[in-house]
N, C-alpha and C positions, 0 to 999 in steps of 0.2 A: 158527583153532582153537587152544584153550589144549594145551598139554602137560602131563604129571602135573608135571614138575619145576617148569613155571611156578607151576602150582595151588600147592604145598607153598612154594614160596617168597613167594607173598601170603600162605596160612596163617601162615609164619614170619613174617611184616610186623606182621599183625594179633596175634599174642600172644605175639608177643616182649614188647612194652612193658610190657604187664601183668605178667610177672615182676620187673620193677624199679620192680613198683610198693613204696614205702615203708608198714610198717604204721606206723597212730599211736605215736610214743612219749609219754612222760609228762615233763611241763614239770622241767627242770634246773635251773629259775634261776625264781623267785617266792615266793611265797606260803602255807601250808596252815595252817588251823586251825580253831576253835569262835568262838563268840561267844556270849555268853551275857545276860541281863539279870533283874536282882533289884531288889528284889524280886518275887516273881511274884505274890503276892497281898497285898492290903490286909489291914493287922492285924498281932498281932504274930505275931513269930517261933515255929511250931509243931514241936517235934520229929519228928514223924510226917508232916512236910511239908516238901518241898524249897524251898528261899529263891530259890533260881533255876532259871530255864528256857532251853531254848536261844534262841535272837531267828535265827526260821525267818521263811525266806521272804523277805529284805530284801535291797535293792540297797545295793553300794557303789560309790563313784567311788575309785579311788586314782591320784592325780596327782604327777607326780613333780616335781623342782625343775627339771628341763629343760624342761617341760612337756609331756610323755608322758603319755596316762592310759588308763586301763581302768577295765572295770565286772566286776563278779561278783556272786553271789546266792548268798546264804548256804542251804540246805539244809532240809530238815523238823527236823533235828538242830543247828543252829545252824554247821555246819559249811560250809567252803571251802576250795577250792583253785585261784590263780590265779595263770598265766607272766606273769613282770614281768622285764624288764631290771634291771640291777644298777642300783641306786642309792638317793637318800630318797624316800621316797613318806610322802605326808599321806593318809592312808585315811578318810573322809567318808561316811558315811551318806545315799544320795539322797534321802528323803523322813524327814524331821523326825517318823517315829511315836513315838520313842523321847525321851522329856528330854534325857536325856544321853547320848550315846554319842559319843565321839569329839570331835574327830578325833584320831585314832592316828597316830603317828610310828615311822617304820618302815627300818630300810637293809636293803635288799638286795642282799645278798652272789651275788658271779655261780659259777654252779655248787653252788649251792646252794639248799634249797628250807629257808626260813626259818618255823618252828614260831610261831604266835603263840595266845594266848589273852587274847581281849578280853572285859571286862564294862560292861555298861551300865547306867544307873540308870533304873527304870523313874518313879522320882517318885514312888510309890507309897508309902502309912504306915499 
């Protein structure tokens, strides 16, 4: 037969742990920014029309010179944010939709989260 004190001291077993659980924090060391690619429409240049769009929805590889890599997807808004270890990373495009885009050359700085703004060429005239 259990005792209360027994009972309270398995309750304490089971949810102690859960107070030390960690919430998510936000990556200190990589990556954030847009990506962009222009022109966005064939023709010339119209003032009442943006010359570029964001470049949603794309994978990147970034591989560093140790040979570390990751992947990330850029956003509905051409936007990213990805934890990298300090060092260079060559940033790559994984699927060839874009003519030009890349590869980007990049260091990252540790404890720090590195602003970038990349554009692309869409091929486009």
């Amino acid at each position: 037969m259990r005792t209360a004190g027994a009972a309270f001291l398995l309750m304490s077993l089971v949810t102690v742990p859960s107070s030390f659980a960690q919430t998510p924090t936000a990556p200190t060391t990589g990556l954030s920014g847009v990506i962009t690619v222009s022109p966005a429409h064939p023709g010339a240049t119209r003032e009442d029309v943006p010359n570029s769009a964001p470049l949603a929805d794309c994978v990147f590889t970034a591989k560093s010179t140790s040979g570390v890599s990751a992947s990330f997807t850029t956003d509905s808004e051409g936007r990213f944010k990805v934890s990298l270890a300090a060092g260079h990373y060559t940033i790559s495009l994984s699927e060839r939709r874009i003519r030009h885009c890349g590869p980007f050359e990049i260091d990252v700085v540790e404890g720090k989260i590195t602003a970038v703004e990349w554009r692309c060429d869409s091929g486009m005239r």
